[in-house]
N, C-alpha and C positions, 0 to 999 in steps of 0.2 A: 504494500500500500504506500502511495505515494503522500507522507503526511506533512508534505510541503506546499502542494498544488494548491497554488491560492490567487487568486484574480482581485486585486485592491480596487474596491469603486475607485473610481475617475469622480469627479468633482457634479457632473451633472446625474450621478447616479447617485451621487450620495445625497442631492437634494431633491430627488425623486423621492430616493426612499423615506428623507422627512415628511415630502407630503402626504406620500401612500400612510406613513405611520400615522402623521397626522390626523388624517381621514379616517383609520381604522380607529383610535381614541373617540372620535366623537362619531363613532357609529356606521359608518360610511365604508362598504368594503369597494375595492376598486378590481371586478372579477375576480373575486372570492380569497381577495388578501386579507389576512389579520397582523395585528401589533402581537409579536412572543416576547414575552421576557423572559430572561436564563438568568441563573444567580453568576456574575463573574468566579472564576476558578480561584482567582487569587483576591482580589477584593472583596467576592463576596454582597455585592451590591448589585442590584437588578440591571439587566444590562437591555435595551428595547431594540429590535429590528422587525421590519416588516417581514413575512413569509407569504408563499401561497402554499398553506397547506392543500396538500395531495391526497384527494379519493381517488380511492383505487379496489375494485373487488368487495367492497363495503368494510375497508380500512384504511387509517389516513396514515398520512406520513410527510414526513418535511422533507425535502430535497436540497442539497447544499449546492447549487449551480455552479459560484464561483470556488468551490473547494474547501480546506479544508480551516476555513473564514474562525473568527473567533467565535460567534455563537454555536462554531459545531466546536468548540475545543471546550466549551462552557458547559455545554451540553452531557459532553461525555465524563467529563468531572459530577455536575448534577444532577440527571438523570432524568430530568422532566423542566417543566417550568410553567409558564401560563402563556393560551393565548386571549387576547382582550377586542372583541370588537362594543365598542362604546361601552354600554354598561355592565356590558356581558363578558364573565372573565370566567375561563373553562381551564381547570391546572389538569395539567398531562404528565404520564408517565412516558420515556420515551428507550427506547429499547434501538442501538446500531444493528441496520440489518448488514448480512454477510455479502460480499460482492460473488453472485451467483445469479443461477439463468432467474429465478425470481427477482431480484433487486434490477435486472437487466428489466424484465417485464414492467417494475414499477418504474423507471428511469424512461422508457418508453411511450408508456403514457403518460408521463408525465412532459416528455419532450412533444407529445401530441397538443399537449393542452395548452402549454405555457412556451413553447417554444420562437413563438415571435419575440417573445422579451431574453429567453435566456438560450437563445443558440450559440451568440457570440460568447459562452465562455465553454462551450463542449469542443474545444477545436475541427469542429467542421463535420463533428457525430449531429446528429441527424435523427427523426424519429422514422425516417425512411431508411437510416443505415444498417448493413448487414447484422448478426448478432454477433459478430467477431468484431466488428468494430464497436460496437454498442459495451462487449465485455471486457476492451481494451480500456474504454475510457472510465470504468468505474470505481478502479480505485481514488481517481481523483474528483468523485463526485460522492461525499458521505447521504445514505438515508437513514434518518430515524424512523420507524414505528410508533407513533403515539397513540396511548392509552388516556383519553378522557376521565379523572378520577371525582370531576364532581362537577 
């Protein structure tokens, strides 16, 4: 697993995702984005990024597009976190799936779904690309499993 693959927003992504975040705080999802909070690994303080969590098979899951970002390094130290759209704040248990022809299928449709916003950090994988290309690029794309716990 490549646990360096990591794609740094650029400056107009990073004030996209204020406003997605934004929006998600006061109720507003923008095609099925939420605001997550993960507790930082070393601080220890709530850390906020937008996601689109991913249905899939009638289970969800978060997708780390740009690799292997701080909320996935957060994540794996805490184990869950919360996601918030307005007043509705849903805490998740979150379980790394293993890079295999399943995680290939959730990466898949996830590339169906979302992939006009996040192609550019798959290097040129595709929701059309073979499965050998699709199992090439997944160690540098983490997914979590999350479990809804209330």
């Amino acid at each position: 697993m490549s646990q360096t693959h990591y794609h740094q927003a650029g400056t107009a992504t990073q004030r996209f995702n204020r406003f997605v975040g934004w929006l998600a705080r006061h109720g507003i999802s923008f095609m099925g984005s939420a605001e997550m909070s993960v507790r930082g690994r070393k601080s220890g303080t709530w850390q906020r990024v937008p996601v689109n969590a991913h249905s899939f098979e009638g289970e969800r899951y978060l997708v780390s597009a740009r690799g292997h970002s701080q909320w996935v390094r957060n994540m794996r130290v805490a184990g869950g976190g919360e996601l918030r759209l307005g007043r509705k704040v849903s805490r998740f248990t979150a379980v790394e799936i293993a890079d295999d022809a399943q995680k290939a299928r959730i990466v898949r449709a996830y590339l169906k779904r979302w992939g006009w916003e996040v192609n550019q950090y798959f290097q040129g994988v595709t929701a059309k690309s073979t499965d050998a290309e699709l199992l090439a690029a997944l160690p540098d794309h983490p997914v979590f499993h999350i479990t809804v716990t209330d």
